[in-house]
N, C-alpha and C positions, 0 to 999 in steps of 0.2 A: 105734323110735318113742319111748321112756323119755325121751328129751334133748328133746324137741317137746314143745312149750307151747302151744295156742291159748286166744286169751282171747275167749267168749261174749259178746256184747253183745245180749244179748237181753229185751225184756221178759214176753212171754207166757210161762207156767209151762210149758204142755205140749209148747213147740216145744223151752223151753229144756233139758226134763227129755229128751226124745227126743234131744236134741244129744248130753247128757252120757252117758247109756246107749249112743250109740253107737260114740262116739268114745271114753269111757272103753274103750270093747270094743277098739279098735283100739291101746289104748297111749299113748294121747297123754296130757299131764298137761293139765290144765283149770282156769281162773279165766273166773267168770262174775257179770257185771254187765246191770244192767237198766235202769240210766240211762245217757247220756254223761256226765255230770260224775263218775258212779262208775269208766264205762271210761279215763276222762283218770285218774284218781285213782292206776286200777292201773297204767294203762303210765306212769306217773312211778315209780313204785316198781320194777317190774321187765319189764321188754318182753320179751313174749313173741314164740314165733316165727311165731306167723300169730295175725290176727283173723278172725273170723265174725262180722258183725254186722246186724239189723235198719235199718231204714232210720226207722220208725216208733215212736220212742223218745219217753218222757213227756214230755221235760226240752227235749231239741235237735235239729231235722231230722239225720238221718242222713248228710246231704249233708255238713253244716255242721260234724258231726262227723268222717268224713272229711278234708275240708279243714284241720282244726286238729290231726288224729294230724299228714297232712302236711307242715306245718312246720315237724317237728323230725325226724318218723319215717319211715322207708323199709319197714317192716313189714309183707306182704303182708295185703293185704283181700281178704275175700269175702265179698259183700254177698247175706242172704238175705233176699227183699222180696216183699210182696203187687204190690205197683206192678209191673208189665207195660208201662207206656207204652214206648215206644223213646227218648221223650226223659227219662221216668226212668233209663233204664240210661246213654242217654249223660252225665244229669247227673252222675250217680254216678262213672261211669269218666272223666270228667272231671273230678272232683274227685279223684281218687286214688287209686280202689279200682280193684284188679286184677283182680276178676271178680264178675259176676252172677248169681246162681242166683234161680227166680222160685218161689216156695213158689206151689202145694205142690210138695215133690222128691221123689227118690226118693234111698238111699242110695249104690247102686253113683254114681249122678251126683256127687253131692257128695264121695264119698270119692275120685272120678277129678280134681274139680276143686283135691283139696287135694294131692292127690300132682302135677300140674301146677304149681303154686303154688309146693310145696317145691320138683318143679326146677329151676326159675327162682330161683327162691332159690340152691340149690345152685349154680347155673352164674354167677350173680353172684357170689357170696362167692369161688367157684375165682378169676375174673377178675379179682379184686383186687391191683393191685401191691404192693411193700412200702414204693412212696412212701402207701399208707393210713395210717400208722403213726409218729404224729409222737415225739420222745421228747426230752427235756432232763434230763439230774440223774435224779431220782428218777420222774420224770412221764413217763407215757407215755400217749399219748392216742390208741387203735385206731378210726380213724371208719368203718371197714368193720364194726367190731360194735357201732359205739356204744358204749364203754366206755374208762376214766380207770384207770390205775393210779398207785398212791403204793409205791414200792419193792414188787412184782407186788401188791400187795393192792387189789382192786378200791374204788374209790371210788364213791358214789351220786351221782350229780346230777338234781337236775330236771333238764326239756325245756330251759328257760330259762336256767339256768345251762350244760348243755352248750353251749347254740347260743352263749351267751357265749363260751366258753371256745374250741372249735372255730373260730370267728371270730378270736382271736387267735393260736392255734396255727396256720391254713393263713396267716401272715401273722407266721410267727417271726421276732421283731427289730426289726420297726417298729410304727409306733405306729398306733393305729385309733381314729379320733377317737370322740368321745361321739357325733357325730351321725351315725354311720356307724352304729355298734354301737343305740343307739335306733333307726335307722329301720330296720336289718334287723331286731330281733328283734320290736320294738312295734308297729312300719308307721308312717308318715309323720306319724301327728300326735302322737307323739310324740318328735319329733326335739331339745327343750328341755326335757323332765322327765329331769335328770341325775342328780337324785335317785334314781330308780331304779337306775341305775347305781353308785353308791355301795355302795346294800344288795345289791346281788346280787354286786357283787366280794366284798364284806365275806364275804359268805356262803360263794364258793369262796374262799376263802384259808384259811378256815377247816377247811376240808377240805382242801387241797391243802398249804399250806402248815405248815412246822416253827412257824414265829413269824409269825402271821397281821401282826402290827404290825411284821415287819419283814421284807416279804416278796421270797422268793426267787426267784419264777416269774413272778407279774402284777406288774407295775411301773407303777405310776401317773403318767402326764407330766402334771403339774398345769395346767389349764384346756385341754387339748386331747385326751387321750385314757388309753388303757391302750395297754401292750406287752407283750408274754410272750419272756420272755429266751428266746436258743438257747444255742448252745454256743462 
């Protein structure tokens, strides 16, 4: 359990404190937030291997929250909630959580619903071919763990810059116009602020590349899009 991460999204102090005492007992290693903008904050920084989260957060419905991990993240959820309706849970698992627990719980349940969880995890990750695993030159781009290497040294990206980058790597050698790349990553109305798109290449080149200003990986086809060279 030492390599297992879950990140708490929790606001109440005594569920959140019972979480950590128990799960600290079990091995796992623990980061814990009390708002969504604090849990977006962490899984930009480093994505853990399962979330536990409230539904009933200060800042953002739970749902909504949900919805915008899955955008970028494949990271198993479980959603601990007062809500009981059936169309609360189906909203939830509809939005992209993996499972429902209904506070109050008990341990053995919850400790049974995260070892499910890892399964599933586990049986996915085996499943993965080695077309997951894109590579040019120095860059290698693993979309089965979500992660960027520069000659093996792991690189950080935002959600946003990987889902840039990942869009041009399953697509090595041609070019993916601006309005493609805005309306997946933005949504549809912003399919003409290219400006965005600007600052955010700028940004991975900078990290990706040797000589951001004369760069070796993303290739910019001037008034129609970006390309990511192959081999």
């Amino acid at each position: 359990m030492n390599n297992i991460s879950i990140l708490i999204v929790e606001d109440e102090p005594e569920i959140r404190r019972f979480l950590r005492v128990t799960l600290s007992n079990h091995g796992f290693t623990l980061f814990e937030a009390t708002k969504g903008a604090e849990a977006i904050a962490m899984l930009e920084s480093s994505i853990p291997t399962l979330v536990i989260m409230d539904l009933g957060l200060p800042d953002i419905d739970g749902v909504d929250l949900i919805k915008r991990i899955r955008d970028w993240s494949t990271v198993p959820i479980i959603v601990l909630s007062v809500r009981s309706m059936e169309s609360d849970k189906i909203d939830a698992l509809d939005a992209g959580a993996d499972d429902f627990v209904t506070k109050p719980f008990g341990v053995f349940e919850l400790m049974a619903r995260i070892r499910v969880a890892l399964r599933h995890l586990d049986l996915r990750d085996k499943g993965e071919e080695e077309s997951s695993v894109f590579s040019v030159g120095d860059l290698k781009v693993d979309f089965s763990r979500r992660e960027v290497f520069i000659k093996d040294t792991q690189v950080h990206l935002t959600p946003t810059e990987y889902k840039l980058l990942t869009m041009l790597a399953q697509n090595p050698g041609k070019v993916v116009s601006q309005e493609t790349l805005l309306r997946e990553v933005w949504g549809p109305g912003h399919s003409k602020r290219s400006h965005y798109l600007r600052v955010y290449m700028g940004n991975i080149r900078q990290k990706l590349e040797e000589k951001p200003a004369r760069p070796r990986y993303i290739i910019t086809e001037p008034g129609v899009g970006y390309r990511l060279k192959d081999d």
